[in-house]
Every structure is written in structure tokens, then in C-alpha cells.
C-alpha positions as CSV (number, residue, x, y, z in Angstrom):
1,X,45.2,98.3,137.3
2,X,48.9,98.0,136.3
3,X,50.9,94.9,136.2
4,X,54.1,94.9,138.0
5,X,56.6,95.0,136.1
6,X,60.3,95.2,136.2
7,X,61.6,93.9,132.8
8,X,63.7,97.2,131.9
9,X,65.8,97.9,134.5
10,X,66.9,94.2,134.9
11,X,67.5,94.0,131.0
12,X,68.8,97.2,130.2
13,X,72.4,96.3,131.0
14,X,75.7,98.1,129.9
15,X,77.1,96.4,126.3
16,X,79.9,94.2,127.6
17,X,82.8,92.1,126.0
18,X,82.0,88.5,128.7
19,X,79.2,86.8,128.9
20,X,76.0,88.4,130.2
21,X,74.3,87.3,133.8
22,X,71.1,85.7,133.0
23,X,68.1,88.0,134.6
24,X,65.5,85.8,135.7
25,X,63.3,88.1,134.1
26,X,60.9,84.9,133.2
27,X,60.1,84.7,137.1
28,X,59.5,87.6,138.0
29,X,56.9,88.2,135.4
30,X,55.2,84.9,136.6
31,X,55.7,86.3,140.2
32,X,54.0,89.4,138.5
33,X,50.7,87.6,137.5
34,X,50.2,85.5,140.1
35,X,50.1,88.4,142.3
36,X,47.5,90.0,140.1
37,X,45.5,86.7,140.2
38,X,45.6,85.9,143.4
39,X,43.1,86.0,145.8
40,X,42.6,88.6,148.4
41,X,40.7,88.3,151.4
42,X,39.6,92.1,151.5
43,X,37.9,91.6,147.7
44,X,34.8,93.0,147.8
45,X,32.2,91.3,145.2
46,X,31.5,93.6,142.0
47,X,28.1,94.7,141.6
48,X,26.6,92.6,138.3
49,X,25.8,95.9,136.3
50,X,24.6,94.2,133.5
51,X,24.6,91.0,131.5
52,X,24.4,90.3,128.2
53,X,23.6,87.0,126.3
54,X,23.2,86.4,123.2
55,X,20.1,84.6,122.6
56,X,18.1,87.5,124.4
57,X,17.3,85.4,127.7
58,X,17.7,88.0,130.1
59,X,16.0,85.7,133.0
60,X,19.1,83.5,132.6
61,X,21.1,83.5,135.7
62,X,24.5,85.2,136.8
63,X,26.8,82.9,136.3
64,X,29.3,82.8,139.8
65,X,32.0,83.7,140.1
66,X,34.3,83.3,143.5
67,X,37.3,84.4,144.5
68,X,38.5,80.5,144.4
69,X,38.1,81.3,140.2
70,X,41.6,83.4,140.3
71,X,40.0,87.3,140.3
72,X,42.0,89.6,142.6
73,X,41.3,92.8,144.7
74,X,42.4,94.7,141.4
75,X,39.0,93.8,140.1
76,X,37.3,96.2,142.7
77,X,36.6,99.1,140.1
78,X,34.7,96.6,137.6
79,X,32.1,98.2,135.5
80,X,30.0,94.5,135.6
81,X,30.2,91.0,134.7
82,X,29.1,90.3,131.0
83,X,28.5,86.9,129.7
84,X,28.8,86.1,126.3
85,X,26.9,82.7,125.1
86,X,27.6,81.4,121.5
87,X,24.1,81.1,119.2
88,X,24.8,77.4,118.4
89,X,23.7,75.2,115.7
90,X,26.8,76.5,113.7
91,X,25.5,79.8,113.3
92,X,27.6,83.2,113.3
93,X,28.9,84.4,116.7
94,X,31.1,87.5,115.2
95,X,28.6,90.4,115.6
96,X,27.2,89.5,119.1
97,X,31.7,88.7,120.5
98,X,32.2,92.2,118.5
99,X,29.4,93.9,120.5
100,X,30.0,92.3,123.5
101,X,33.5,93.7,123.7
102,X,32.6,97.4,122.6
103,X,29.9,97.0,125.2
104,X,32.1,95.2,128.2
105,X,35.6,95.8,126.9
106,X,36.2,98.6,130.1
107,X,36.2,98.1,133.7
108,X,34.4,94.3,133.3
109,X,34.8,90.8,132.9
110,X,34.0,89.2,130.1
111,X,33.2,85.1,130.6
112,X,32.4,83.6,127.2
113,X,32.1,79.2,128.5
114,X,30.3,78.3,125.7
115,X,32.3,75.2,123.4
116,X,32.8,76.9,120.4
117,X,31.8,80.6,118.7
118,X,31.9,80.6,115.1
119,X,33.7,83.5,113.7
120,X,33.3,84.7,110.2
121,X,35.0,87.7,110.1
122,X,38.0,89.5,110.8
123,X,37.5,91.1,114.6
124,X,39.2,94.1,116.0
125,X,38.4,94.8,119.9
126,X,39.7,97.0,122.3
127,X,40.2,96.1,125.9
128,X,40.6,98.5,129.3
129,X,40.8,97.7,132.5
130,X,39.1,94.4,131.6
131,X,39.3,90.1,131.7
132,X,38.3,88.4,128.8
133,X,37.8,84.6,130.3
134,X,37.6,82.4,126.9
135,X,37.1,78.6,128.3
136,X,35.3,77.9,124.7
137,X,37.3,78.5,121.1
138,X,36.9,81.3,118.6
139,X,36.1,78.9,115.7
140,X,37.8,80.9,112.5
141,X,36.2,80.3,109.1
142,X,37.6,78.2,106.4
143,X,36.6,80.4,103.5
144,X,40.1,81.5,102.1
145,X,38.9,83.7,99.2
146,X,36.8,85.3,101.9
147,X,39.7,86.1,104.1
148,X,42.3,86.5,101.6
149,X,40.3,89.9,100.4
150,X,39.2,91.0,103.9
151,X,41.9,89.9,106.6
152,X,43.1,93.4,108.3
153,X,46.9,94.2,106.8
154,X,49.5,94.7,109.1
155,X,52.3,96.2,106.7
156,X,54.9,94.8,107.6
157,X,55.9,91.8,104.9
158,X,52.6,92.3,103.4
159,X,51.1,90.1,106.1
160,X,47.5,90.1,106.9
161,X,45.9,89.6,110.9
162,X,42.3,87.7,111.6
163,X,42.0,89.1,115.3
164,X,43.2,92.3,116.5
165,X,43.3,93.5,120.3
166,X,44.2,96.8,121.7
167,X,44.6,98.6,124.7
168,X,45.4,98.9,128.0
169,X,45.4,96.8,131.6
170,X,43.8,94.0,130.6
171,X,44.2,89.9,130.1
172,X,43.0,87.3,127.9
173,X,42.5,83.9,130.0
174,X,42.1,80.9,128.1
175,X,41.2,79.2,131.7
176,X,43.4,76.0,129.8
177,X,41.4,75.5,127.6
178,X,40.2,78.1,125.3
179,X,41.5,80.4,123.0
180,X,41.6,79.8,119.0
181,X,41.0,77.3,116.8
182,X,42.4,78.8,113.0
183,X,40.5,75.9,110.7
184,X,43.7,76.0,109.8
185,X,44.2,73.0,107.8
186,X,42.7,74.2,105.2
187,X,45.2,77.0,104.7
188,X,47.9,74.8,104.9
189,X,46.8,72.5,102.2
190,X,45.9,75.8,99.8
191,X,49.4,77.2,100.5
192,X,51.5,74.3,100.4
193,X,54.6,74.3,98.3
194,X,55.0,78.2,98.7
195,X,56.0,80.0,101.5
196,X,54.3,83.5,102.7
197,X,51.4,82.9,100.8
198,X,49.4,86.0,100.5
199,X,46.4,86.6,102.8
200,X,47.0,84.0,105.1
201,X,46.1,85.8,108.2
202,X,47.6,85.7,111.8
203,X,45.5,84.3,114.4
204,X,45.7,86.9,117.3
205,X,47.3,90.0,117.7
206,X,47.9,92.4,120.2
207,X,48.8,95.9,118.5
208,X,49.4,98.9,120.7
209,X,48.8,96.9,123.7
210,X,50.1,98.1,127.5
211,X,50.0,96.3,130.5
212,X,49.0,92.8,129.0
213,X,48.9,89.6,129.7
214,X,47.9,86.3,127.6
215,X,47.4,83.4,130.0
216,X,46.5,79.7,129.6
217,X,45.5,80.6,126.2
218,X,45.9,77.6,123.0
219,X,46.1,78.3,119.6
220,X,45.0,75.2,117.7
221,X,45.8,74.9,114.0
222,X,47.1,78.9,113.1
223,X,46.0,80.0,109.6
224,X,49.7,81.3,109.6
225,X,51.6,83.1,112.2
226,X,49.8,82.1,115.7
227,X,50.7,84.8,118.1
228,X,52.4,88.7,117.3
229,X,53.0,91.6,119.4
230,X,53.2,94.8,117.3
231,X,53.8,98.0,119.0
232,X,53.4,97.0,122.5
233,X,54.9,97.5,125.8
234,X,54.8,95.5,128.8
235,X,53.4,92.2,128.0
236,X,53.4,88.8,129.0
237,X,52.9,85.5,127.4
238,X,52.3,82.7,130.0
239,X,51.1,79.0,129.7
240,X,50.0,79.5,126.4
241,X,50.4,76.7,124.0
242,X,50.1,76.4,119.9
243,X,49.7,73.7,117.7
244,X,50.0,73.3,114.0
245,X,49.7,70.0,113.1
246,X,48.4,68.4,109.6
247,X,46.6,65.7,107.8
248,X,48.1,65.7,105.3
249,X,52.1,66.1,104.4
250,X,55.0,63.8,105.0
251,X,57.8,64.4,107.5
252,X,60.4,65.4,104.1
253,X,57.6,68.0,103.2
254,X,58.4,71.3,105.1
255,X,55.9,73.7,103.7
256,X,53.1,72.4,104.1
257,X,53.8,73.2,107.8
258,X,55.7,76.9,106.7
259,X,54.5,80.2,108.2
260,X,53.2,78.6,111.6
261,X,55.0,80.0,114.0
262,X,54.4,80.3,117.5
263,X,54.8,83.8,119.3
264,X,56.9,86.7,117.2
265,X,57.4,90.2,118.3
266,X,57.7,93.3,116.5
267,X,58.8,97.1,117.2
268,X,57.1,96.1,120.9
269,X,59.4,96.6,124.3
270,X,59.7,94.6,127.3
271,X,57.8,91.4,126.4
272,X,58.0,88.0,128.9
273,X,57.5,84.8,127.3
274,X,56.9,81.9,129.6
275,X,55.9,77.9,130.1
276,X,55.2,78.0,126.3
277,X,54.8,74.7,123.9
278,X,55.0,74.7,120.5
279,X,54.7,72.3,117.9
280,X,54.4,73.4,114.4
281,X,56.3,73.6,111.5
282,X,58.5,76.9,111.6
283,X,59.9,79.4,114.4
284,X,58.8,78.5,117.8
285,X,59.6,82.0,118.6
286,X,61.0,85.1,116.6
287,X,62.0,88.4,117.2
288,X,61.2,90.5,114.6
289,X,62.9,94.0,114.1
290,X,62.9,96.1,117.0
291,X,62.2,94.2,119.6
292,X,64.2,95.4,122.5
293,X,64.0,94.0,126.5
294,X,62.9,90.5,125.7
295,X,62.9,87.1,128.5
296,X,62.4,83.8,127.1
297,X,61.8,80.9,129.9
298,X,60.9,77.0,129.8
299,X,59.9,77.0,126.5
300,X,59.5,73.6,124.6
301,X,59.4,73.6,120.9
302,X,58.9,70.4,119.0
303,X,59.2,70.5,115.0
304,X,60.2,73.9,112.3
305,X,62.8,76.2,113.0
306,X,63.7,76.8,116.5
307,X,64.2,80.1,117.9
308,X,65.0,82.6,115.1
309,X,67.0,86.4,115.7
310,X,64.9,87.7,112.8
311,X,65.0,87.7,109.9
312,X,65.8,91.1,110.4
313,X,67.1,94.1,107.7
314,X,64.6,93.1,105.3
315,X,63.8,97.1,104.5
316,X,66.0,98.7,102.0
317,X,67.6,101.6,104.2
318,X,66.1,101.4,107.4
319,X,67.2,100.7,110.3
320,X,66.3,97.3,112.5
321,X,67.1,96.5,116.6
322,X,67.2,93.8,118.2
323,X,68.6,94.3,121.8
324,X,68.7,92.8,125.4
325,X,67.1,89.3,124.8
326,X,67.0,86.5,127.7
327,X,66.7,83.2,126.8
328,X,66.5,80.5,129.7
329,X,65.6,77.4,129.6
330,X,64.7,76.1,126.6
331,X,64.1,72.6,124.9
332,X,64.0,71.9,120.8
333,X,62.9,68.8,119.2
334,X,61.9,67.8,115.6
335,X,58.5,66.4,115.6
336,X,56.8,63.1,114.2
337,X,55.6,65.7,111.9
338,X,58.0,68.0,110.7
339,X,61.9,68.1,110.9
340,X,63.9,70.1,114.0
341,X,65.5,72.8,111.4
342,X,67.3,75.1,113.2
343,X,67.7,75.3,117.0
344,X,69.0,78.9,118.1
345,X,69.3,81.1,115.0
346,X,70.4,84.5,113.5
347,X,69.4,85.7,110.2
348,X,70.0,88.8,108.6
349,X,69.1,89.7,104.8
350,X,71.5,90.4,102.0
351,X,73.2,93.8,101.6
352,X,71.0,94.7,98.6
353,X,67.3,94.8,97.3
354,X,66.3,92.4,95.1
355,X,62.6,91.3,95.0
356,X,60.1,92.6,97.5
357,X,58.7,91.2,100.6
358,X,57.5,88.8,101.8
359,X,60.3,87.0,100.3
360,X,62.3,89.2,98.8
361,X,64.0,92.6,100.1
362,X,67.0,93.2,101.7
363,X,69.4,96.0,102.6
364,X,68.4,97.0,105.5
365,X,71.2,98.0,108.9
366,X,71.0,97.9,112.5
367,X,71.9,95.5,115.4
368,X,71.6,92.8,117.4
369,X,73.2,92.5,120.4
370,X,73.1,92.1,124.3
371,X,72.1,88.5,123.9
372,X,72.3,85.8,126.6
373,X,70.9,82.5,125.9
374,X,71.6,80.0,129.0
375,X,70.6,76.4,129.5
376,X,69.4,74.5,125.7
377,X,68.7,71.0,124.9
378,X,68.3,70.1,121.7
379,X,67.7,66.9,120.1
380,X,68.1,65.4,116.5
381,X,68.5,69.6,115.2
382,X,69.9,70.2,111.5
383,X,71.5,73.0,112.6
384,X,71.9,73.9,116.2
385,X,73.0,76.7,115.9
386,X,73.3,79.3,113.3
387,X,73.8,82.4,112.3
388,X,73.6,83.9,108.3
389,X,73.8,87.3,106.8
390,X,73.2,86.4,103.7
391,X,69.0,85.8,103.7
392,X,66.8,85.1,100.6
393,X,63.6,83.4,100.6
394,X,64.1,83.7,96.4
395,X,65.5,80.4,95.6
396,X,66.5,81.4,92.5
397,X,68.9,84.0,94.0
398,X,70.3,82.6,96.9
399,X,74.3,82.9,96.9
400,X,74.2,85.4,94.5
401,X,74.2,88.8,96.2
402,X,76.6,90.3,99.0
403,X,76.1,89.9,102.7
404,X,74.2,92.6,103.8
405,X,75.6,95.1,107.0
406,X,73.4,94.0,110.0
407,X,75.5,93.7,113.1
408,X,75.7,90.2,114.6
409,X,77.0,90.9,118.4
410,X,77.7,91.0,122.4
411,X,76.0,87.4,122.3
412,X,76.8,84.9,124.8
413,X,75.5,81.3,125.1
414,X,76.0,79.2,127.8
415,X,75.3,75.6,129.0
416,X,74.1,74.0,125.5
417,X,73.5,70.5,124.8
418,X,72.5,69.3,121.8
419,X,72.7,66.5,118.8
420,X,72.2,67.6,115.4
421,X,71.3,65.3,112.5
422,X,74.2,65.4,110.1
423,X,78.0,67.4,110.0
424,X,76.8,70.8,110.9
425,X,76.9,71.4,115.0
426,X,77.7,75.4,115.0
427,X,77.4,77.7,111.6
428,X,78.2,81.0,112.3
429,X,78.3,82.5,108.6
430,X,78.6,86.5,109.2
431,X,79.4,89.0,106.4
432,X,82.5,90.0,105.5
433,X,81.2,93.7,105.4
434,X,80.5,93.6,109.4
435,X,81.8,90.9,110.8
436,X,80.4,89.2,114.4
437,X,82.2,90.3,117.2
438,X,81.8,89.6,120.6
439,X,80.2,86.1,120.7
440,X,81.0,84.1,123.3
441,X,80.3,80.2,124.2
442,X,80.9,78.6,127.2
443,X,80.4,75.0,128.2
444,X,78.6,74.6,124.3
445,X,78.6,70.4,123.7
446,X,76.7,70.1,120.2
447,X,77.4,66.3,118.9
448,X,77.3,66.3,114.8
449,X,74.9,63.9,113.9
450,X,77.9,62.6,111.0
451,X,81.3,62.2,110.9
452,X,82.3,62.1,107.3
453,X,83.0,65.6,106.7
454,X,84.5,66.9,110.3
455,X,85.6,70.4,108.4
456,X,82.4,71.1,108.6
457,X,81.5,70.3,112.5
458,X,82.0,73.8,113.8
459,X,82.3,76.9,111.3
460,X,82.9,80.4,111.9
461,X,82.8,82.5,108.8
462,X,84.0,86.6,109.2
463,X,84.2,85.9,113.2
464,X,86.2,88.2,115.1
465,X,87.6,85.9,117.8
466,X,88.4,86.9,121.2
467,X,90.5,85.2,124.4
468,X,88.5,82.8,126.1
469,X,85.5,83.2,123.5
470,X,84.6,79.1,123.5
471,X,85.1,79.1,119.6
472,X,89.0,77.8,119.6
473,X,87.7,75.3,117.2
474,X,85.3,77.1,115.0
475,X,87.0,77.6,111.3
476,X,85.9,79.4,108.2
477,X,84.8,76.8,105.9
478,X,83.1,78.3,102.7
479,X,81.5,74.5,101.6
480,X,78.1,74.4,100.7
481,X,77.6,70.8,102.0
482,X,74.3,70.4,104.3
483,X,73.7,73.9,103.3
484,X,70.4,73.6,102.3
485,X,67.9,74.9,104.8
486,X,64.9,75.0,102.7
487,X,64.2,78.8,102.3
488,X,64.6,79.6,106.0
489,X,68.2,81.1,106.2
């Protein structure tokens, strides 16, 4: 089966000097999966090959399954139904959910409606031609010396990764309301005060993926980073929701909140993000380095750091891309819980090396541009939006080294509204090295939150202005008032 598709030619659009036409891009991927999920009248029922459950009843019935349930004529060529049912009583579901998954991950359908599955383990499992349909939770562990030492590494940052899933033509159905539950609470209490703890693992990703979608699928409580594409092409995000809430923490305290973001991508192509929800308490969404033919649409995020263009040119040397990005449609709030830091923001690391990832690095080149971000509201947001390529997440060196080289470009926003929560509305603080060039506005309306220190309203630092570019009234201003973002730019 192969999903529809047409991401790259509507995104891959000549580099131009005006603002970009906003590719629904969003709606045609939805258009995409409802078609593969629809029903068809000429389905005919796949034989039940096998069936596997985990207690060894093998009297116990097929569960059914009807067209009604969402399964299209694609599903024709199915090797069987399997159906997973967790132990219970608390005890370990990661061998049988690992053997399931080598046994039914091609040509089947995987239905796993039990409440909860304990997992114990980090779990890698590969996925043709195949439905996983999670209506229960994958219950992570707590035991943070456990996964601190055995959590797969992703090498990139140092980061480490508690599910991985591979291959080709499939989906992962939460059915609205399954998917993950990260026991995360526990992580955030043992990494508070520090950000990018090591070990903390990412919930669920999808490396080398093609052809995939995640649907209707909730992340509850992230150990760190909820959702990451690595190496993938063609995928799609839809209805999925994530949230990183606390009991413990104040609404002053980011970090114990920090590292929870939502969905971020990395060195995968043509990736659809849609009717997402976030609350948490860093980026809703962020594109890491090379992430090329990206659509954002109707995305809420509520609490952390907005939408984040990075952080990007982290590596010493090598080269980072970020190009032809969509965004459409979004909403940003802060959170009873955590503070609205940033709305719509671009950082780039210093021009030089000093310390080593996660939190140090820097000197990396590349580019960002062919960006189009269309129709924002943002509410009570420290910065709206931002743009710095000077990043550190070193506190003791931050305004000490260069701007680094990373090309800020060719990006147009259009048809903002937004309040912020003190003087700063629009900070655009590029690098003298390589300035930004080519960023447009165009019917922008960010209200300052203050107005005691107006100089600092709008600020364009080492922008190359244009006719007609919406930024008549953004000035350099090098003051460091309100400049305090708490690590995140």
C-alpha cells in the first residue's frame, strides 16, 4: 500500500524575493488518509490467519472487526489479524508487544484493546504493510537508572529513544485514545533545574520510516522529547495530541517542564503535521537540521516555547537545511502551568565551538529558507517572534562568542495576531557575519505587553531590509532588556 502523497511538488517552489502562496499541503495529506481509511464497498474480509494472545488462550474469540471500524480495501493483501492482550496484574508486557510485532508486523493488523501494557524495556519494532490499532497505553517504566544505561542512543545531541519504529506502509492508530503514557513525572522531577539531562529518553520514534502515518495517537507525560522523525520520508502526523503536565513546579519554574517537546523532525523529507495539541513546557514543534518539505496545520500549543526553526548549526563544520516549511494555522498560549516563551522562533548557534552537545557546540553553516507561516494567534507570548544567531544553552557563556554563519532567509509571515507579555513584540537578532535577508511581514499586529521601553517594541538586528518588506518600523536595538529567555535562545 502507498499513501498518496503529494507534499513535494506543491512545496518545492522556486526561492523568491515576495511572499510565498501558502500550499494547503495540511489538507491534502488529511484528504490522503481519509481515503486510505475509508471504507470501500468491494472490501473483501481478510482471512484470520492466526491470532495470538498473550495469556495462551487460544479458544478466545476473534475479535470483529467491520468495515464501520475505518479499514479500507488496501487491507486486502493482509497476512492475518493478531491480537495482542496485556498479562495484567502489573506484570511485564515488553516481550510478548516485542514478539507480537516480529510475528505480525507484515501484511496484518495488529489490535492491542487492552487498558494498559506495562513496558520495561526499550522496544525497537519494524512495521510493513501493517496497522498497529493501540486503543490501550504503552505504560513506560519509572526506573531512571534503568533507562539512563539502556535507552537506545540516537546520536544526535547525545539523546537517547525508549521506542523505535521502522519501516515501510504502515500506521499507528491510537483509535483516540491510546498511545503512550512516559511515567513521566518522574523524569521531570529527577531532571529539574538542568536542561538536556542525560538519558532521558524520547517516547516514540520513527527512524527510517516511509509511507507513515501516526493517527489519533496521545502521548501522556513524555520522559523528554514526545514525538521525532529521523530519517524519514513521507509521513504524516494527524490528530495526535501530547501532554506534559506536572505535580509538582510553579508557573516561574521553567525546567521542570524543559525537554518536553511535542513533535520534532530530523534529516526526514516531506513530513505533514496536522490537528495537533500540545501542552508542555518547551517546543510545540521543532525542526531540527535538515528537514526539508515540511506543512504545519491547526496546531494548538498551550505553554514552553512555541514553534522553534532549530536550533540548528550546532555541529562544528557541517552543514544544516532547513527548507520549504508551511505553517498554517496556528494558535499559542502560555499554560496555567508553564509560561508562553516564544511564539514563532529561529535559532541558530554561535559561529564557534565551545562546549559540546547537548548544550554546548556551535559552528556549524547552512540555511533556512523558503518559509511561509500564514494565519497565528498568540496570546500573552514573551516573545512572539524571534529570531537569534547567537545560541548557547551554557549560561556561563552566553554573549560571549560571535554569531555564528547560518543563513536566516526567503521567510514570509503573514496575517499574525498576537499579545506578548512585556516590550518585546518582534526580535529579529541575526549575525552580523550573514545577515537575514529576504523576510517579509505582511498584515503582522503583535501588541507589546508594556509600554515603558517602546525602543524595544519591534527590533531588527543585521536585517537587510527590502521595499514593501512589513518591517518599516523594526530598528537595531543592541539592549539586553527582557533578554532573558532562560536557556532557550
Amino acid at each position: 500500500m502507498k499513501l498518496p502523497l503529494t507534499l513535494l511538488p506543491l512545496l518545492a517552489t522556486p526561492l523568491v524575493a515576495k511572499p510565498l502562496d501558502i500550499f494547503d499541503a495540511g489538507a491534502v495529506a488529511l484528504s490522503a488518509v481519509e481515503q486510505w481509511f475509508a471504507p470501500h464497498d468491494d472490501l473483501v474480509d481478510p482471512v484470520r490467519t492466526h491470532l495470538l494472545v498473550a495469556d495462551g488462550d487460544e479458544d478466545a474469540p476473534v475479535p470483529e472487526l467491520t468495515i464501520s471500524q475505518g479499514f479500507s480495501a488496501h487491507h486486502n493483501d493482509l497476512a492475518g489479524i493478531c491480537n495482542l492482550r496485556a498479562r495484567g496484574g502489573g506484570a511485564d508486557d515488553t516481550d510478548n508487544f516485542v514478539n507480537t510485532m516480529k510475528r505480525c508486523g507484515k501484511n496484518s493488523l495488529i489490535i492491542m484493546n487492552s487498558p494498559v501494557y506495562n513496558i520495561r524495556r526499550p522496544i525497537k519494532i519494524r512495521l510493513e504493510n501493517s496497522v498497529l490499532s493501540l486503543s490501550g497505553r504503552l505504560k513506560f517504566s519509572d526506573d531512571i537508572e534503568y533507562w539512563v544505561k539502556n535507552a537506545f542512543d540516537l546520536g544526535f545531541q547525545n539523546q537517547k529513544l525508549a521506542m523505535i519504529v521502522s519501516g515501510s506502509n504502515f500506521v499507528l492508530n491510537g483509535e483516540d485514545s491510546g498511545g503512550i503514557d512516559g511515567s513521566g513525572q518522574a523524569w521531570y522531577d529527577y531532571a529539574r533545574g538542568v536542561g538536556n539531562v542525560h538519558g532521558r529518553p524520547m517516547s516514540l520514534a520513527l527512524i527510517g520510516a516511509r509511507n507513515a502515518v501516526v493517527t489519533n495517537w496521545s502521548i501522556w507525560q513524555p520522559q523528554f522529547w514526545a514525538h521525532i522523525a529521523v530519517d524519514s520520508d513521507n509521513v504524516v502526523y494527524e490528530s495526535c495530541y501530547v501532554n506534559a503536565t506536572s505535580t509538582s513546579g510553579t508557573f516561574e519554574e521553567k525546567s521542570w517542564l524543559q525537554n518536553t517537546d511535542g513533535i520534532d523532525t530530523y534529516r526526514s523529507n516531506d513530513v505533514v503535521i496536522s490537528n495537533f495539541v500540545y501542552q508542555g513546557g518547551d517546543d510545540c514543534i521543532a525542526f531540527k537540521p535538515n528537514s526539508t518539505n515540511i506543512a504545519v496545520h491547526n496546531v494548538t500549543c498551550v505553554g514552553g516555547t512555541g514553534i522553534a526553526f532549530g536550533s540548528i548549526a550546532q555541529y562544528d563544520g557541517v552543514k544544516d537545511v532547513i527548507e520549504n516549511v508551511v505553517l498554517r494555522d496556528i494558535k499559542l498560549y502560555a499554560s496555567d502551568q508553564c509560561r508562553g516563551y516564544q511564539g514563532v522562533y529561529f535559532k541558530s548557534w554561535i559561529g564557534e565551538e565551545v562546549g559540546h552537545p547537548p548544550n554546548g557546540g556551535g559552528g556549524g553553516y547552512g540555511y533556512c529558507r523558503n518559509v511561509s507561516v500564514k494565519d497565528v494567534y498568540m496570546e500573552d507570548i514573551d516573545r512572539p517572534i524571534a529570531l537569534t544567531a547567537g545560541l548557547t544553552y551554557l549560561d556561563e557563556e552566553h554573549g560571549k562568542h560571535k554569531y555564528g554563519t547560518f543563513e536566516w532567509s526567503h521567510i514570509n509571515i503573514t496575517r499574525v495576531r498576537a499579545t506578548s507579555t512585556a516590550n518585546r513584540a518582534v526580535w529579529l537578532d541575526c549575525s552580523p557575519d550573514q545577515p537575514c535577508h529576504d523576510i517579509r511581514f505582511k498584515d503582522v499586529v503583535v501588541t507589546p505587553g508594556k509600554t515603558d521601553h517602546p525602543e524595544i517594541h519591534q527590533v531588527c538586528n543585521y536585517v537587510m531590509h527590502s521595499d514593501d518588506d512589513g518591517l518599516e518600523g523594526c530598528k537595531p536595538n543592541n539592549s539586553t532588556l527582557e533578554s532573558d529567555t532562560g536557556g532557550t535562545m
